[in-house]
N, C-alpha and C positions, 0 to 999 in steps of 0.2 A: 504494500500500500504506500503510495506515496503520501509526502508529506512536504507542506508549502516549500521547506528549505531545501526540498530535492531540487528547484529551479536553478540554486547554488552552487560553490563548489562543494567538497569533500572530502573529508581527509582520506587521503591514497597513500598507498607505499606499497612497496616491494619488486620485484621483476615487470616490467610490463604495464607500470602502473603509469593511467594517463586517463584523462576527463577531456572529453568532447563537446565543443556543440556544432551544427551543421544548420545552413539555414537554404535550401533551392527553393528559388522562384522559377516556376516552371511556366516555360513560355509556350502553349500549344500550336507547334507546326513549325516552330522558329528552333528551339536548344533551351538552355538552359543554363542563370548565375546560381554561381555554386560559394558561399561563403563559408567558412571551414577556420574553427579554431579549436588547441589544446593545449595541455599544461601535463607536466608529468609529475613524480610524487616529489621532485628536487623544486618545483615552482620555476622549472621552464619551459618557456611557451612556445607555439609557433604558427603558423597561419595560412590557407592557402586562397587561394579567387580566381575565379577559373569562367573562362563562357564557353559554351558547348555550342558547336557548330556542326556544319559539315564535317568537321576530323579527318585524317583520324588521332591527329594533335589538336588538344582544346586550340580554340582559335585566338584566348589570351588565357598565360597562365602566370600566378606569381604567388613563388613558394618561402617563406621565411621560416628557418626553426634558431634555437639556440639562445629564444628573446627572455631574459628575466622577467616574470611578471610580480615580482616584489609582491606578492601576496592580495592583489589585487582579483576583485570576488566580480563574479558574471553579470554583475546589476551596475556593475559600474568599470568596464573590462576594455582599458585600451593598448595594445598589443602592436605598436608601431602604425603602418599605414591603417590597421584595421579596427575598430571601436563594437562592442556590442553591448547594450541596455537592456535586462533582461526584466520585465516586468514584475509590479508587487506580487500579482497571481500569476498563475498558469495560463493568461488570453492571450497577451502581447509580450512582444518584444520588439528591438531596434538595432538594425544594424548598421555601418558605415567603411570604406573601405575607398583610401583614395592616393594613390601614386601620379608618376608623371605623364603618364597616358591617361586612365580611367579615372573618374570615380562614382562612385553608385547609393544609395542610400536606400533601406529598405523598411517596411513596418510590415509584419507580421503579426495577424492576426488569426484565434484558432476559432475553429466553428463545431468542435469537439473536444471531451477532455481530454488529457494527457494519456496514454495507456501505456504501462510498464509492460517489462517483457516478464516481470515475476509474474502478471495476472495468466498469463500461456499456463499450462499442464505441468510442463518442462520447469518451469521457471527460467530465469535469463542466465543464460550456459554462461559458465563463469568463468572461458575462457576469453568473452566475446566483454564481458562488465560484472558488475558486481549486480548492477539494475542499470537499465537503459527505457528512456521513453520516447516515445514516438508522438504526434501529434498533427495532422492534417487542419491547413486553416487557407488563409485567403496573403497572399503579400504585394504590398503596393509600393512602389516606387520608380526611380528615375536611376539614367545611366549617363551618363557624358562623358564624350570621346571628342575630342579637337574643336569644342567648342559645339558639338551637336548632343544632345539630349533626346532621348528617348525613355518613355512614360511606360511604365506598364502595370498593370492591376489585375491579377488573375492567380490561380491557383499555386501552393504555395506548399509547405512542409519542413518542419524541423525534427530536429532530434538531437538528445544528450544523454552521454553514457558517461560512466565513470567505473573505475576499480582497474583490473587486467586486462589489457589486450594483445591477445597474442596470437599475430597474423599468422606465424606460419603451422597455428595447430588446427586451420581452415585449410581443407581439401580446397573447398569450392562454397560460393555462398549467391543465391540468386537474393535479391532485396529491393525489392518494386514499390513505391511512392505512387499511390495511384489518388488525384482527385477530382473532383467535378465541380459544382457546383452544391450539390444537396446531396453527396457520398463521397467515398472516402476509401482505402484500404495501405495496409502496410502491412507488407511480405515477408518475413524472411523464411527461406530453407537455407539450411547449412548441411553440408557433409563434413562432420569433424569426427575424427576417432574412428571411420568406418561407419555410421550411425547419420541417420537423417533425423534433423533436427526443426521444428517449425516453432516459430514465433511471430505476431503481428495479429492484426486483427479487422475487421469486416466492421464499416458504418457505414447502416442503407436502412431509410428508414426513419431516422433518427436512432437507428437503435446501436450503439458502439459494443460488438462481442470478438471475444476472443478466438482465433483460429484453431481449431484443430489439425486439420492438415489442408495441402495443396497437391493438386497435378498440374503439373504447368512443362508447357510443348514449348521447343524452341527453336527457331528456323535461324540460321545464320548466314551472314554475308561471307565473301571470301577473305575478308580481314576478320572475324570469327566476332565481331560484333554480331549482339541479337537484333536480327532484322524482321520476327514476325514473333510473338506468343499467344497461344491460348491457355487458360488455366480454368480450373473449378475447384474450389475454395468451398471447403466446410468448417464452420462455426459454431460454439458452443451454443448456439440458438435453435440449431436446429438447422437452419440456412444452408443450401448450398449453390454458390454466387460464381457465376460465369464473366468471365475476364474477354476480351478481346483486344491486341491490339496488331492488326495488320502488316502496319511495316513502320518504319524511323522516322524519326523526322530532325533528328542531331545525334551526334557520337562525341566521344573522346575518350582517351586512351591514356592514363596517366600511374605511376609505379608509385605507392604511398610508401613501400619501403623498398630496398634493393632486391628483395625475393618474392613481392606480392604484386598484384596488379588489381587497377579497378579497370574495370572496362563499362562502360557507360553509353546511354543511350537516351533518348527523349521521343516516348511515344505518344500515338493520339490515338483513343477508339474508343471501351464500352464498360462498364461496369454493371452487372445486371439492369442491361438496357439501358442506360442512359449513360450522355459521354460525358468522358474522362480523359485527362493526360497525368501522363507519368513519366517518374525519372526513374531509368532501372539503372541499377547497378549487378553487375556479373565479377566475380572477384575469382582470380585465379593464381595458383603458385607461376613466377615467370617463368621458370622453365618451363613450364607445361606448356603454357600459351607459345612461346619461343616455338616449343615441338609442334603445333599445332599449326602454326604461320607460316613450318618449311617444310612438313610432313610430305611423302606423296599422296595426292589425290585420293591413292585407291582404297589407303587406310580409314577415309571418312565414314564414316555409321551412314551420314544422310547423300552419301553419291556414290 
C-alpha cells in the first residue's frame, strides 16, 4: 500500500540501489519526450531527455550521470539542465529540462490512482525495486528548438521505483504504457530466472485492476524493433481486454547500461475498443540483440 511519502525519495542502499522517476509524453502518430531521472544509495544523480522519432537513434538525446544531488528530495529536484516538482498528492507533477538546443516544460496530470507493483499477485520482483508505481494521466506542454515552439497536450504517463535494480538479472522485459482518453493500461512481462513474471494493470471503465497475466504477439521490423502487437490481458476483475496496435509510428534504440538495451517504440490503435497510444519498451541483454541484428535470416522463428 502506498503511502503519500512514496511520491518521495527513500532511503536505498546496497548493490544496485537506485530511485527512478520517468515522465513520457506520448505524442500519437508523431514519437515520443522521454524525461528520465535517478539517484543511487551514495546521493548520485543522473538524467536523461530523449525524443523519439523515426530512429533508429532517438533523434535528440542527452545523457548526464555522476551529478551530486546533495540530498535534495523529488518535490523540489534540480539535477543540472533538468528540474522536477513533484506534487503535495499523487495528481500532479512538473517537469523542466533545458540545454543549448532544447528546452521543454511539462505538467503532468493523472486521471487515475497510482498503482504499485506490490498490488500484482507477485508483488514487485525485487530485483526490478523494492515497490515501483505506475500511473496513466494527461501531460501538457511546450518544446523549443531555435526559436520555434511546439505545444502539445495529450496522453501522458509516469513512473517511480526505488530499492534494486539489477539489469542484467532480466532475460527480457516487454513494458507497454498504453492510454487514451477515458483508459489506460500498464504492462509488464519479464523473463527473469527462467520464470515469466507479470505486473501492471487494466483501467477501463473507471475501474483500475490488477493484471493477472498477458499474451501478447509481436511482429518485428528488420532492425528487431516491434512493429505490430496484439495482446489479451486478464484482470483480477474478471476482465479480459484486447490490445491492438498495428504498426509504429516512432522508435529508438538506446543502451541504459553497457550490457542492456531499451528498444522503444511509439504506437497508435485500441484498447478494448476505443483508441489509444503507447510507448512500448522491449528491453534486451546487448549481446543478444547484437546476435539478433547479424544473425542469418534463416534462424528467425517468424521467416
Amino acid at each position: 500500500m502506498l503511502e503519500q511519502m512514496d511520491r518521495l525519495r527513500h532511503d536505498i542502499a546496497g548493490d544496485f540501489a537506485r530511485e527512478s522517476l520517468a515522465y513520457c509524453a506520448i505524442l500519437p502518430g508523431k514519437g515520443v519526450y522521454l524525461l528520465y531521472t535517478w539517484v543511487n544509495g551514495d546521493d548520485i544523480a543522473g538524467y536523461a531527455f530523449a525524443i523519439y522519432g523515426e530512429g533508429p537513434e532517438p533523434t535528440y538525446f542527452a545523457r548526464r550521470e555522476g551529478i551530486p544531488a546533495e540530498g535534495q528530495n523529488f518535490d523540489h529536484w534540480d539535477i543540472e539542465d533538468l528540474s522536477v516538482r513533484v506534487g503535495g498528492d499523487f495528481s500532479t507533477a512538473t517537469a523542466t529540462y533545458e540545454d543549448s538546443e532544447f528546452s521543454i516544460s511539462i505538467e503532468f496530470e493523472a486521471f487515475h490512482a497510482p498503482f504499485d507493483y506490490d498490488q500484482n499477485a507477485g508483488g514487485c520482483p525485487r530485483y526490478q525495486a523494492t515497490n515501483r508505481y505506475e500511473q496513466s494521466g494527461v501531460i501538457r506542454g511546450q518544446l523549443t528548438r531555435n526559436g520555434v515552439t511546439t505545444v502539445f497536450d495529450g496522453p501522458g504517463h509516469r513512473d517511480h521505483s526505488w530499492g534494486r535494480r539489477d539489469w542484467d538479472a532480466i532475460h527480457h522485459y516487454k513494458w507497454l504504457s498504453i492510454v487514451g482518453a477515458d483508459r489506460a493500461a500498464n504492462i509488464m512481462v519479464a523473463l527473469v530466472e527462467g520464470e515469466t513474471i507479470y505486473n501492471g494493470y487494466v483501467f477501463v471503465d473507471g475501474v483500475l485492476s490488477p493484471i493477472v497475466s498477458a499474451e501478447i504477439a509481436t511482429e518485428y521490423d528488420d532492425e528487431y524493433f516491434q512493429d505490430a502487437i496484439v495482446a489479451s490481458v486478464l484482470d483480477e476483475s474478471g476482465r479480459t481486454t484486447q490490445i491492438d496496435f498495428p504498426e509504429q509510428s516512432a522508435r529508438a534504440r538506446w543502451d541504459i547500461s553497457p550490457t542492456f538495451n531499451f528498444t522503444d517504440t511509439c504506437m497508435d490503435g485500441t484498447l478494448a475498443g476505443g483508441a489509444v497510444s503507447a510507448y512500448v519498451q522491449y528491453t534486451w541483454p546487448r549481446s543478444y540483440l547484437d546476435h539478433l541484428l547479424t544473425r542469418e535470416p534463416y534462424a528467425s522463428i517468424t521467416h
